[in-house]
N, C-alpha and C positions, 0 to 999 in steps of 0.2 A: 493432528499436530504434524507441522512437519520438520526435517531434518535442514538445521541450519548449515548453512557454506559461508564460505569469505565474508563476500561482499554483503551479504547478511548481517541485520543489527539485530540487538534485543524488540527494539521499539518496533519494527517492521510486522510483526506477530500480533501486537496491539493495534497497529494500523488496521490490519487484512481484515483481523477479527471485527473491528467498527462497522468497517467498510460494506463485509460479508451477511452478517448475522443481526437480527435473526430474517430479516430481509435486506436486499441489498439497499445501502444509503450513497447519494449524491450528496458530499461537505466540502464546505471551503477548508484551508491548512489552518484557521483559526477553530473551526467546529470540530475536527478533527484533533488540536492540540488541547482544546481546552477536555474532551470526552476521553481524554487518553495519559493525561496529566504529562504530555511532554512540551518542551518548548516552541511555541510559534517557529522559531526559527530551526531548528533540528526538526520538527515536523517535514517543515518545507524539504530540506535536505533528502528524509529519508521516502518523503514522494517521489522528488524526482530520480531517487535510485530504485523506485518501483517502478514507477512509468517507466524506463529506458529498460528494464528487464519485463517488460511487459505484463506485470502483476496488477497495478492501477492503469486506468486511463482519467484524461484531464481533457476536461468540456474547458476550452478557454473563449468560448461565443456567448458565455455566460454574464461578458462585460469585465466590468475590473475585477472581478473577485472568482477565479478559476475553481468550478468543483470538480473533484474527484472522485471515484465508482471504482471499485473492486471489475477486474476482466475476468472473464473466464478459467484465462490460467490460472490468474490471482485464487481463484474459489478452488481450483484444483489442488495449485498447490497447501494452500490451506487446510485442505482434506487430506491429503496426505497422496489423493492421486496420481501426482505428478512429482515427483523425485525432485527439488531443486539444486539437484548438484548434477543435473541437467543441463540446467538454463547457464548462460555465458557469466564467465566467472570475471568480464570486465566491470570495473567500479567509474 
């Protein structure tokens, strides 16, 4: 588990854990909202405030429908190895 900061939401924890475990998964913001019970659209939001703090990356060569993958940090800080009140506290 790791320690929330700011720009930090609840739902972000539910993403990483998808994303992460128990191997890592490639989903579109629909595979991801519906596996997570949050909205399509708050989905979307809080990807792309993973991608920009480099937690997720986004395959968008994948055509219309962008997947998303857990990064390394993302797995880090998931673990708890990586402190996120580290990572930049821009939103």
């Amino acid at each position: 588990m790791y320690r929330k900061v700011d720009w930090m939401k609840a739902a972000d924890q539910s993403i990483l854990q998808l994303l992460g475990s128990p191997r890592k998964l490639e989903l579109t913001p629909s595979n991801i909202a519906r596996n997570t019970g949050l909205s399509r659209g708050y989905t979307s939001e809080r990807l792309s405030a993973l991608v920009k703090h480099g937690l997720v990356e986004v395959d968008e060569e994948s055509g219309s429908h962008p997947y998303y993958a857990i990064t390394k940090l993302g797995e880090d800080v998931l673990e708890g190895s990586v402190d996120p009140t580290e990572l930049s506290s821009e939103d």
